[in-house]
C-alpha positions in Angstrom: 15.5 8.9 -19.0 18.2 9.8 -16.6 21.9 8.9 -18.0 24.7 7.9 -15.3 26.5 11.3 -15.8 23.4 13.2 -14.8 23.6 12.2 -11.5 25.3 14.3 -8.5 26.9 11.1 -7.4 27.6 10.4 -11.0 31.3 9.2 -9.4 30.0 6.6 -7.6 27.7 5.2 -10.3 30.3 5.1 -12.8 33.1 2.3 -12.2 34.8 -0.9 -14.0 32.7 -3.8 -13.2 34.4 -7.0 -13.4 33.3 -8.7 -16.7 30.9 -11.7 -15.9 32.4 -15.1 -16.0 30.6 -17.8 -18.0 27.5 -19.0 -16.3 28.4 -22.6 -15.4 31.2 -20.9 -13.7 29.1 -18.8 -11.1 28.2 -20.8 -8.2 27.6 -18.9 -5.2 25.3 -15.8 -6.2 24.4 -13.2 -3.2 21.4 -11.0 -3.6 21.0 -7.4 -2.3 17.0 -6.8 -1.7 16.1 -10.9 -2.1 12.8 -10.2 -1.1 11.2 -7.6 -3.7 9.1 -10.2 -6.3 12.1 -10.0 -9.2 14.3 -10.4 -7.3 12.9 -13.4 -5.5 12.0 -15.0 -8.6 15.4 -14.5 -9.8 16.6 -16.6 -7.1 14.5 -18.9 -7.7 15.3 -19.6 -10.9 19.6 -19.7 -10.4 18.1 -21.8 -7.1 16.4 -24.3 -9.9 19.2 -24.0 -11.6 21.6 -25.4 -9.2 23.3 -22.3 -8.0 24.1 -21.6 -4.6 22.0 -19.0 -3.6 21.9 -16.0 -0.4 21.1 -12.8 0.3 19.8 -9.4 2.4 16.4 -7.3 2.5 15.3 -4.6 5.1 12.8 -6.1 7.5 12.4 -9.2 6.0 8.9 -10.0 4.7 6.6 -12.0 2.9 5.3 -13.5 0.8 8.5 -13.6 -0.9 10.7 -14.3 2.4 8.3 -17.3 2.9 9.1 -18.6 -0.6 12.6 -18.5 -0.1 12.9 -20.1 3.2 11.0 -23.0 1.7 13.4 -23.3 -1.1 16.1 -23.2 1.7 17.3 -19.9 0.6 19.2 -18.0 3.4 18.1 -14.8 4.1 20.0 -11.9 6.5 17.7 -9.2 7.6 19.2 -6.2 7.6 22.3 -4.7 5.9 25.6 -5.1 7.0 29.5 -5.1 5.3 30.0 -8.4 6.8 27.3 -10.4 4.9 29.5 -10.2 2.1 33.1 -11.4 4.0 32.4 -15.0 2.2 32.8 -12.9 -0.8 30.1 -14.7 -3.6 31.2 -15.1 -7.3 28.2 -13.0 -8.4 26.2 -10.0 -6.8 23.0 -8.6 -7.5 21.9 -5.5 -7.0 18.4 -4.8 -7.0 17.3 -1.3 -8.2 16.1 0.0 -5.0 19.8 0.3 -3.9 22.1 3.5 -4.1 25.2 4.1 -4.8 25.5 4.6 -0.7 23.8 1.6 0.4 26.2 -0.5 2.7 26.1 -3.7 0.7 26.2 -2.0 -2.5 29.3 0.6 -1.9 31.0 -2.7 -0.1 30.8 -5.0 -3.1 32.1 -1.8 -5.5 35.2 -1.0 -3.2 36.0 -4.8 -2.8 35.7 -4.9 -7.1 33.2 -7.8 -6.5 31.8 -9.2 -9.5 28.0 -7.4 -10.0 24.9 -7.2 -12.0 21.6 -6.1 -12.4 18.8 -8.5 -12.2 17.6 -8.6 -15.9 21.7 -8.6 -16.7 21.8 -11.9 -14.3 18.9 -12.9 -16.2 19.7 -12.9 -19.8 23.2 -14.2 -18.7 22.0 -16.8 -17.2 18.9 -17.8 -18.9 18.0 -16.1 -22.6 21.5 -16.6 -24.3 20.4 -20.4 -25.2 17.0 -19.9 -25.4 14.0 -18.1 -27.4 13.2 -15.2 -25.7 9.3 -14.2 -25.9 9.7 -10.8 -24.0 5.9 -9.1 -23.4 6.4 -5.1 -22.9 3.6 -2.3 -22.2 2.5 -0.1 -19.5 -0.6 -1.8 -18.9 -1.1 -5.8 -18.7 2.5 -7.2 -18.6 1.6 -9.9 -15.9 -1.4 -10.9 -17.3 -0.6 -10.9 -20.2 3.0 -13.0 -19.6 1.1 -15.5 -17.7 -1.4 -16.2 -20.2 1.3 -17.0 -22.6 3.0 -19.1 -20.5 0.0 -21.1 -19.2 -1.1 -21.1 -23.0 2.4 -23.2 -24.0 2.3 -24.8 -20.3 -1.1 -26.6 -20.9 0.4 -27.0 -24.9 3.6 -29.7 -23.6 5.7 -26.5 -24.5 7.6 -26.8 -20.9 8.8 -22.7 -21.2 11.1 -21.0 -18.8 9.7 -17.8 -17.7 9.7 -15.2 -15.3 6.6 -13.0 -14.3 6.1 -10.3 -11.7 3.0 -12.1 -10.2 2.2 -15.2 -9.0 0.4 -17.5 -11.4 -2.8 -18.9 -8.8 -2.5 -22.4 -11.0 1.1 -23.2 -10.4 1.7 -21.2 -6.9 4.6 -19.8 -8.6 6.4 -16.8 -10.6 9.3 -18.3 -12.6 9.9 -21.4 -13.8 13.9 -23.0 -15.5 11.5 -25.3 -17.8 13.1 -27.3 -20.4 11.4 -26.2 -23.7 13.1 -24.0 -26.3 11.1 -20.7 -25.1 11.8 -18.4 -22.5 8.7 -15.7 -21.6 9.7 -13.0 -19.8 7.7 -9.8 -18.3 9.8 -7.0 -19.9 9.8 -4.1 -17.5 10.4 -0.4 -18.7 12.1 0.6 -15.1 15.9 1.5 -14.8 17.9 -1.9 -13.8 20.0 -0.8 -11.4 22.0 2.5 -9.8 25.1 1.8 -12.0 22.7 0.6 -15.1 20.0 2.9 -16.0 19.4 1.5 -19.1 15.2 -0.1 -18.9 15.3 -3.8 -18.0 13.9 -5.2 -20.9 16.4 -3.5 -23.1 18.5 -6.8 -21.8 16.3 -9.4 -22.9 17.0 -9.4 -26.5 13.8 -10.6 -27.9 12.9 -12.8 -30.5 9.5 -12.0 -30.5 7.4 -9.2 -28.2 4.8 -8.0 -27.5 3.9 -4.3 -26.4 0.7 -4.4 -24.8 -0.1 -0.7 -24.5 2.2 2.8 -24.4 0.6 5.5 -21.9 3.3 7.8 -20.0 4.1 6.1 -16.5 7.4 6.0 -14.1 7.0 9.9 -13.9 9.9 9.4 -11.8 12.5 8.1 -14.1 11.1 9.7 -17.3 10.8 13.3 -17.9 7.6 13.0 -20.6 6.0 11.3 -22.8 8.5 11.9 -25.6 11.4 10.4 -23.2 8.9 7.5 -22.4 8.1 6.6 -26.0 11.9 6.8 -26.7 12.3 3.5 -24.6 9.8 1.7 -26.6 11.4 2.8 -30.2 14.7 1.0 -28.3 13.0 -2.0 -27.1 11.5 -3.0 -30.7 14.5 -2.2 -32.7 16.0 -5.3 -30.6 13.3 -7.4 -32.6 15.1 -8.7 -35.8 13.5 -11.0 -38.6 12.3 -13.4 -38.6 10.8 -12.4 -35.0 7.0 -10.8 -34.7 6.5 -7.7 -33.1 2.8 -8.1 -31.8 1.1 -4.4 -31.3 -1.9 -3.5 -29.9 -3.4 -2.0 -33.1 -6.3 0.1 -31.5 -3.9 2.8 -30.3 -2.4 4.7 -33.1 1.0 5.0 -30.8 1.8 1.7 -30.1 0.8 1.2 -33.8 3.9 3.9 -34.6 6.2 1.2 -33.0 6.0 -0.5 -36.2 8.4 2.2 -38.0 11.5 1.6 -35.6 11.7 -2.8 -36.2 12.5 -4.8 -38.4 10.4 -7.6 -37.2 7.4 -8.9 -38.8 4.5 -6.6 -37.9 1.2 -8.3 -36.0 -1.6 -6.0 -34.5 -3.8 -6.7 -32.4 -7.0 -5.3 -30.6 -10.9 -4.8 -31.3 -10.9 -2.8 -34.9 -11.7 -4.3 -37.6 -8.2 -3.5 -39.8 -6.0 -5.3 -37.1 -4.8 -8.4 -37.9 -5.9 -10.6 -34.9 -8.9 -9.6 -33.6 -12.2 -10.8 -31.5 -15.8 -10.1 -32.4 -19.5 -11.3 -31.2 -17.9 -11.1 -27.1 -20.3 -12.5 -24.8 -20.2 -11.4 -21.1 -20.7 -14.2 -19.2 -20.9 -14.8 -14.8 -17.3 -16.8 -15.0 -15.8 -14.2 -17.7 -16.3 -14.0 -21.2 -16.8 -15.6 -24.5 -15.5 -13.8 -28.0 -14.8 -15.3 -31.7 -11.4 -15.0 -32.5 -10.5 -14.2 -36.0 -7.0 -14.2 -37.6 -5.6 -13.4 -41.0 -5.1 -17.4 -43.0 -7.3 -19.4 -39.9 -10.3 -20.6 -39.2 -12.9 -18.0 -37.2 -12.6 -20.3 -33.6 -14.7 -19.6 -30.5 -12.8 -19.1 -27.4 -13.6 -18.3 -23.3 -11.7 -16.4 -21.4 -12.7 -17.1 -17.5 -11.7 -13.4 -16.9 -13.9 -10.3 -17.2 -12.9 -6.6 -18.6 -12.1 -5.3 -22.2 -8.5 -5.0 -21.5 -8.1 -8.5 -20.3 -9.8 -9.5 -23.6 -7.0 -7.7 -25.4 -4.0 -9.3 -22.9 -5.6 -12.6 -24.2 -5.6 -11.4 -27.9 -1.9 -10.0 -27.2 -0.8 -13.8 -26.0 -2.8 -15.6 -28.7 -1.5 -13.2 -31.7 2.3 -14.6 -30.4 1.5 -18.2 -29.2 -0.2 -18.3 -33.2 3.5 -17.0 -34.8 5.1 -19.9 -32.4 3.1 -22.5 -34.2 0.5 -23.4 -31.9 -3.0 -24.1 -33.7 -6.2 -22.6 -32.8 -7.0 -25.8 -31.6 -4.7 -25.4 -29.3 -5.7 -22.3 -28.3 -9.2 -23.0 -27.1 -8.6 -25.6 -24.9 -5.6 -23.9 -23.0 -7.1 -20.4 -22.6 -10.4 -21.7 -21.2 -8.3 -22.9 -18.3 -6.1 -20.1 -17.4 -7.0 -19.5 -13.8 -5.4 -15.8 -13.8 -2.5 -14.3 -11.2 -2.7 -13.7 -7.7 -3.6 -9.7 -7.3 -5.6 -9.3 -10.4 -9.1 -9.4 -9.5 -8.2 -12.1 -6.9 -11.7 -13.1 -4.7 -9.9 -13.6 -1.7 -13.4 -14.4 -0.2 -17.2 -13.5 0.6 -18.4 -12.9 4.5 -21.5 -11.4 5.7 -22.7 -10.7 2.0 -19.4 -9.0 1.4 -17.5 -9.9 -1.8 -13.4 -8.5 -1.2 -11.3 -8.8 -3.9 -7.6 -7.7 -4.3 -6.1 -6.3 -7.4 -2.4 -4.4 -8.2 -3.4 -1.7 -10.3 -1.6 1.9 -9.2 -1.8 3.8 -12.9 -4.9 5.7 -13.5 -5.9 3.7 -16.9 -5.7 0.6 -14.7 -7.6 1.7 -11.8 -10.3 2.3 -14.6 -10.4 -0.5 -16.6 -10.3 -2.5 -13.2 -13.2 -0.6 -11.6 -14.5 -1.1 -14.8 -14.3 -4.9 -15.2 -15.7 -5.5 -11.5 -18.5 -3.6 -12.7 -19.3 -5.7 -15.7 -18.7 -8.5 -13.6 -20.9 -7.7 -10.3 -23.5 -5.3 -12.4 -26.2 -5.1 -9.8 -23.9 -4.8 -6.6 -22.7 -2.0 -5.0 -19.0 -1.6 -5.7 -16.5 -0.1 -3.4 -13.0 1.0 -4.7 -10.6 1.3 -2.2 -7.6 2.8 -3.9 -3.4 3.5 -2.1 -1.7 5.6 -4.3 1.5 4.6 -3.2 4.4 4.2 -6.1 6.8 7.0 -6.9 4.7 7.2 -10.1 1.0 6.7 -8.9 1.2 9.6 -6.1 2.5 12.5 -8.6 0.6 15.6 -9.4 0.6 15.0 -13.4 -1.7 11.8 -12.4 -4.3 14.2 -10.3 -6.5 15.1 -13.1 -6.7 11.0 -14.5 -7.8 9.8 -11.4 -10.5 12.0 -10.9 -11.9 10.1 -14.2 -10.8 6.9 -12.5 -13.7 6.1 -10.4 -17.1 6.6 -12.5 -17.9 2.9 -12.3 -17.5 2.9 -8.5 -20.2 3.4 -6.4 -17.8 5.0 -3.4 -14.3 5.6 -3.5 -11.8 5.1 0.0 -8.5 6.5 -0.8 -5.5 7.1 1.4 -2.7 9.7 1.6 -0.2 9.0 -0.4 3.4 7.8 1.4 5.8 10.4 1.8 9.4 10.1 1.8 12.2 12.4 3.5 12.9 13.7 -0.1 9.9 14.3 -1.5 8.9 18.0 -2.8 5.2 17.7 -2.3 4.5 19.9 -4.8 5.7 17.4 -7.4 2.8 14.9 -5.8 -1.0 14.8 -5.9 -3.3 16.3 -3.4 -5.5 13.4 -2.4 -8.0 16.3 -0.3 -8.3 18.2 -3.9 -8.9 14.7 -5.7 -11.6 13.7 -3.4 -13.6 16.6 -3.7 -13.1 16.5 -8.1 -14.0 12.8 -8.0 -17.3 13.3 -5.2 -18.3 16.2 -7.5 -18.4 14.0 -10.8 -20.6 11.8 -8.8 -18.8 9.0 -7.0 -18.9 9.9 -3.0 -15.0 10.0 -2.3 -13.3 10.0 1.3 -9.5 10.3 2.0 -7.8 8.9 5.0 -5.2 9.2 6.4 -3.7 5.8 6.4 -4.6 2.2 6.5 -6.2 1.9 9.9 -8.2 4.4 9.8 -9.6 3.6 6.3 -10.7 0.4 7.8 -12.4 1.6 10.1 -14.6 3.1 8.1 -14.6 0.4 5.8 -15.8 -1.8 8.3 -18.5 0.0 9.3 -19.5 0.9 5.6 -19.5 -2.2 4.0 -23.0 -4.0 3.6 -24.1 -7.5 2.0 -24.5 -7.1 -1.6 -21.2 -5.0 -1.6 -18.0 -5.4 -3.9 -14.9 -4.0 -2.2 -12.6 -3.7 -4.5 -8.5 -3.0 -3.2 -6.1 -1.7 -5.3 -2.4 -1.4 -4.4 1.2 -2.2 -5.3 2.1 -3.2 -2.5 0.7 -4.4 1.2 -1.7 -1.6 2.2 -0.9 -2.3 5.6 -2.3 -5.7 5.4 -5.8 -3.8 5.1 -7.2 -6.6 3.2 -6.9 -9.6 5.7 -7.4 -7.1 8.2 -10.7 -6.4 6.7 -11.7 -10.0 5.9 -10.9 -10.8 9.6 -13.4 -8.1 10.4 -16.2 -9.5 8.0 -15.3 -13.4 9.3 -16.1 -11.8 12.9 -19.2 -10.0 11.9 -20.9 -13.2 9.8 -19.9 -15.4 12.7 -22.1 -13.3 14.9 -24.8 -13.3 12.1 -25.2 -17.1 11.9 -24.7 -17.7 15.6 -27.5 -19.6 17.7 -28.9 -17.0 19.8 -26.6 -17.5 23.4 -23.8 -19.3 22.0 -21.5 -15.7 21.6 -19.2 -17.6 24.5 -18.6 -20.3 22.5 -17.8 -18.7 19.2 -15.3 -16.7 21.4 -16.5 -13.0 20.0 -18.6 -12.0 23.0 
């Protein structure tokens, strides 16, 4: 990973920051880039907490701008010196900010006090808490949120903060008023003067590392570099805290050798410590044994399909166990986890058409998702409709992985990758060549050129029986409502009277 002194501009990212004043002293917090999902939350939560809070995005937009207005959080669109005249007591800087940016080089000339958003966070949050941070490159959010819900639906009351929405409580963070605080530990730099990984600030009383496949291709060099974060993150973990590892990859396995911690693995082998046997597909999601070292073998459902969802469940249960819950406990609060918003999300069924939305961007999650909607709609033809659009997702060392993506899928839809005015496109993936690899390993494979004209197709595509499964990080161009606006359209015509077309106003 990058240090500060590698950087060309290494003079502008280095600089005395004033020291941060106690919390209860910070009252007025501004936030540069309010509207990405951490950084909303974040407000949120000083919001909850009784802080005065403000801020500035680029071409304000939702969802996030329309949970902030509703908490009656003030929002500038647009950058500009002057938003910071009332000069805060705390900035934040998100991570998408350089050291140029207006706002950012404004509040660093001015000495303004400044942090990152997992530094705000563990100032303000983790110091007087129990920190139950859940790491990995794959399943984070689901994986957080199942552990919240788990010690919500318990009387536990945690704090927590989650890069998704959970669909039960219409919300990503939470103050809360028990002794835990569960926090999705992300691997990403923190911030253009802080490139240390955010969850390297969370110090953790117990974690949980979910999985450890090379990603952020743009911040780490290889898988060596990648790996080296890890070793960091669960050398944090002291005794008496668990370290909970997903004991089916010999990798994550290694973790155990750099903490301390009590070791806990778990996965589907039969050597790992916490582990689930006789699993039952079922319409609604799946039901498995769960069997743990010193407790009774205990039946739970998980209304979620896929194989690595199973293990996100076994990842939350193997810490919410070491926290004192019972198994008990366990099988009544699991069954009723109603899952997070962009992980497989219906968003609804027209015309025989089943659309549902999901997040995933790295190949081993396009996969396993493909792969779950597949278990889940077995006799249904299953679109995958895939934007490769992160720094990470669209590079050239992913090409080869996402050709293996899409076996499950019956048809792939893929568009061009974004690029930016500094991009060397030999660094990033040819979608034309991918196409072709994945069409020739079976699955029929198009490429277009952007949104709309995916849709296009996509509309005239899709049949009833169909799956259409969307995969992005981020808005695809609204292509999903887009498309559901298409398929309201089309069954409206299919179910009106014959001569009524004037009245259902689509003649």
């Amino acid at each position: 990973m990058q240090q500060l002194s590698d950087f060309p501009d290494a003079h502008l990212r280095i600089f005395e920051r004033p020291q941060l004043p106690a919390a209860e002293l910070i009252q007025d917090v501004y936030f540069i880039g309010i509207c990405g999902t951490g950084m909303g939350s974040l407000a949120g939560l000083l919001k909850q907490a009784g802080c005065t809070v403000r801020g500035s995005d680029s071409g304000v937009y939702p969802p996030m701008s329309t949970r902030l207005a509703e908490m009656s959080i003030p929002i500038h669109d647009g950058y500009t010196a002057a938003h910071l005249d009332d000069a805060p007591d705390l900035v934040v800087v998100g991570n998408a900010c350089v050291p140029t940016h207006v706002e950012a080089a404004v509040a660093r000339e001015r000495g303004l006090t400044q942090a990152s958003l997992p530094e705000t966070l563990a100032h303000f949050f983790l110091r007087t808490r129990r920190p139950l941070v859940v790491a990995g490159t794959h399943g984070k959010t689901t994986t957080t949120g199942m552990l919240v819900h788990i010690l919500r639906a318990t009387g536990r009351d945690p704090g927590f903060l989650v890069g998704g929405v959970m669909n039960e409580y219409g919300d990503s963070y939470d103050v809360g008023s028990g002794p835990h605080f569960v926090v999705e530990g992300d691997e990403y730099d923190s911030a253009y003067f802080d490139k240390e990984p955010k969850f390297m600030h969370y110090n953790p009383a117990s974690a949980i590392v979910t999985s450890l496949e090379f990603d952020h291709a743009d911040i780490y060099s290889d898988m060596d570099d990648y790996r080296q974060a890890f070793e960091r993150f669960v050398a944090l973990v002291k005794p008496p805290g668990v370290l909970a590892l997903w004991g089916d990859d010999p990798g994550v396995r290694a973790l155990a050798s750099c903490s301390t911690a009590r070791i806990i693995t778990f996965g589907l082998l039969p050597d790992t410590d916490i582990t689930a046997t006789n699993i039952e597909r079922v319409a609604a999601g799946q039901r498995f044994t769960l069997k743990a070292e010193g407790r009774r073998p205990s039946t739970l459902f998980l209304p979620m399909s896929g194989r690595h969802n199973l293990l996100n469940a076994l990842a939350a249960c193997t810490i919410a166990l070491s926290e004192g819950l019972s198994v008990s406990e366990l099988e009544g609060a699991l069954s009723t986890f109603k899952g997070m918003k962009r992980r497989q999300e219906i968003l609804g069924e027209f015309s025989g058409v089943l659309v549902v939305d999901d997040f995933a961007h790295h190949p081993t999650a396009v996969r396993e998702t493909i792969r779950a909607a597949h278990e889940r709609w077995p006799n249904r033809r299953l679109i995958a409709v895939f934007e490769p659009r992160s720094n990470s997702s669209r590079r050239k060392a992913f090409e080869k992985p996402y050709a293996d993506a899409f076996a499950d899928a019956s048809k792939a839809y893929l568009s061009t990758p974004p690029f930016r005015h500094n991009d060397d496109r030999s660094r990033f993936m040819d979608t034309k060549t991918l196409v072709r690899t994945i069409t020739a390993r079976g699955t029929p494979a198009r490429v277009f050129s952007g949104a709309d004209h995916l849709l296009r197709s996509l509309i005239g595509d899709a049949r009833s029986g169909d799956v259409v499964l969307v995969m992005s990080n981020g808005g695809f161009g609204g292509l999903q409502q887009h498309f559901l606006s298409a398929l309201r359209k089309r069954s409206a015509l299919e179910h009106a009277p014959p001569g009524s077309l004037q009245a259902t106003g689509l003649k």
